[in-house]
C-alpha positions, 0 to 999 in steps of 0.5 A: 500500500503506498504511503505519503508523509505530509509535513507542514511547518508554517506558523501562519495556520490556515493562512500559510501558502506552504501549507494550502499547497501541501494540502493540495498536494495530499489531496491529488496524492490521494486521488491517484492512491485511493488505497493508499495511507498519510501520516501526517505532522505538523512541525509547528504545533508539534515541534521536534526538539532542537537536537541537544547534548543527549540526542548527539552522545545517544549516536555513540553510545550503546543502547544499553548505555543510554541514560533515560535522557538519550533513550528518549532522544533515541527513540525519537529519531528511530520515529522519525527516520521510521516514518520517512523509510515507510513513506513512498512519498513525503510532501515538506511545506518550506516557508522561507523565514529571514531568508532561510529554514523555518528551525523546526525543520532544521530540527527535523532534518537534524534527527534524521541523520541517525547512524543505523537509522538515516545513515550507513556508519561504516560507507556513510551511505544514505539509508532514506533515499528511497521515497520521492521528496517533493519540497513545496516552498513559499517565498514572500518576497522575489528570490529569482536570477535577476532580482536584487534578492538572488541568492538569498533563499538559503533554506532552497540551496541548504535542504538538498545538502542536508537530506543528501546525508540520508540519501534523499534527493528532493525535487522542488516547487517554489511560488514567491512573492506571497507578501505581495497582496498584503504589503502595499510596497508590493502591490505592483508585484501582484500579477506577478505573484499570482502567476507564480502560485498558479505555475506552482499549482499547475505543476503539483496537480502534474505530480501524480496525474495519470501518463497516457500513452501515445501523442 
């Protein structure tokens, strides 16, 4: 049965553009796998913990060893990496804040790379690389070439660097200058805002549409 992780991260509730479009995209995940299964969570309401003193040593120590403490951090990344190994498809909302990953998701991605669970300790092989990894990212503001902004998405050029040490290579989806509806300084920007959330749309309703044959 195939299964998809759902992840938002959005502090911004039923408001956030990165979380209306992971639901989009559960939702037409679901109309190609009606048999299939969501797990779904929600970094915001339910952050993982900054990855601390316990979580780092509960890597070298010996289960057998571990303080109540690093148990507990133990167990939490065998969840975490369990729930990305079971998936066949994981969809992450990644809302650009000051330019970079929202910490909960830092966080997340943190706890992943677990040695036995996210990665192979003796060839550091990634051990999570088999689902497809869709990033759907919200920008408030214009990031692309030519803008006095480029380069200054840091979350969008860090997350593949940091999921390659799982083995993941996400593919993305990115609409930007979210802000612009509601920032009068950016009420110019606005078609241009629009026509981006309807490329990003049109491109997650492409994910899981049937193939035809022939042309």
């Amino acid at each position: 049965m195939a299964t998809l992780l759902h992840i938002d991260a959005s502090i911004q509730g039923d408001s956030s553009v990165s979380r209306q479009l992971t639901a989009r995209a559960a939702a037409a995940w679901r109309a190609a796998h009606p048999d299939g299964s969501v797990t779904y969570r929600d970094l915001a309401a339910d952050p993982v913990p900054h990855f601390d003193t316990a979580a780092n040593l509960s890597r070298g120590v010996p289960l057998d060893e571990h303080t109540p403490e690093q148990a507990r951090s133990w167990a939490r990344m065998e969840q975490l990496t369990a729930e990305v190994a079971a998936a066949d498809t994981v969809v992450l909302g990644l809302p650009i804040y000051n330019f970079g990953a929202p910490s909960t998701v830092k966080a997340w991605l943190d706890h992943l790379i677990a040695p036995g669970l996210g990665f192979d300790p003796d060839t550091r092989d990634g051990l999570l690389g088999t689902c497809d990894f869709v990033v759907l990212v919200s920008r408030g503001g214009g990031y692309a070439e030519g803008t006095p902004r480029h380069g200054w998405d840091h979350a969008s050029a860090w997350l593949p660097h940091g999921l390659s040490l799982v083995g993941i290579e996400p593919r993305f989806i990115t609409t930007e200058l979210t802000l612009a509806s509601s920032t009068p300084a950016m009420s110019g920007l606005v078609p241009l805002a629009e026509e981006s959330r309807r490329q990003a749309e049109a491109e997650i309703d492409d994910l899981w549409a049937p193939a035809y044959a022939g042309g």
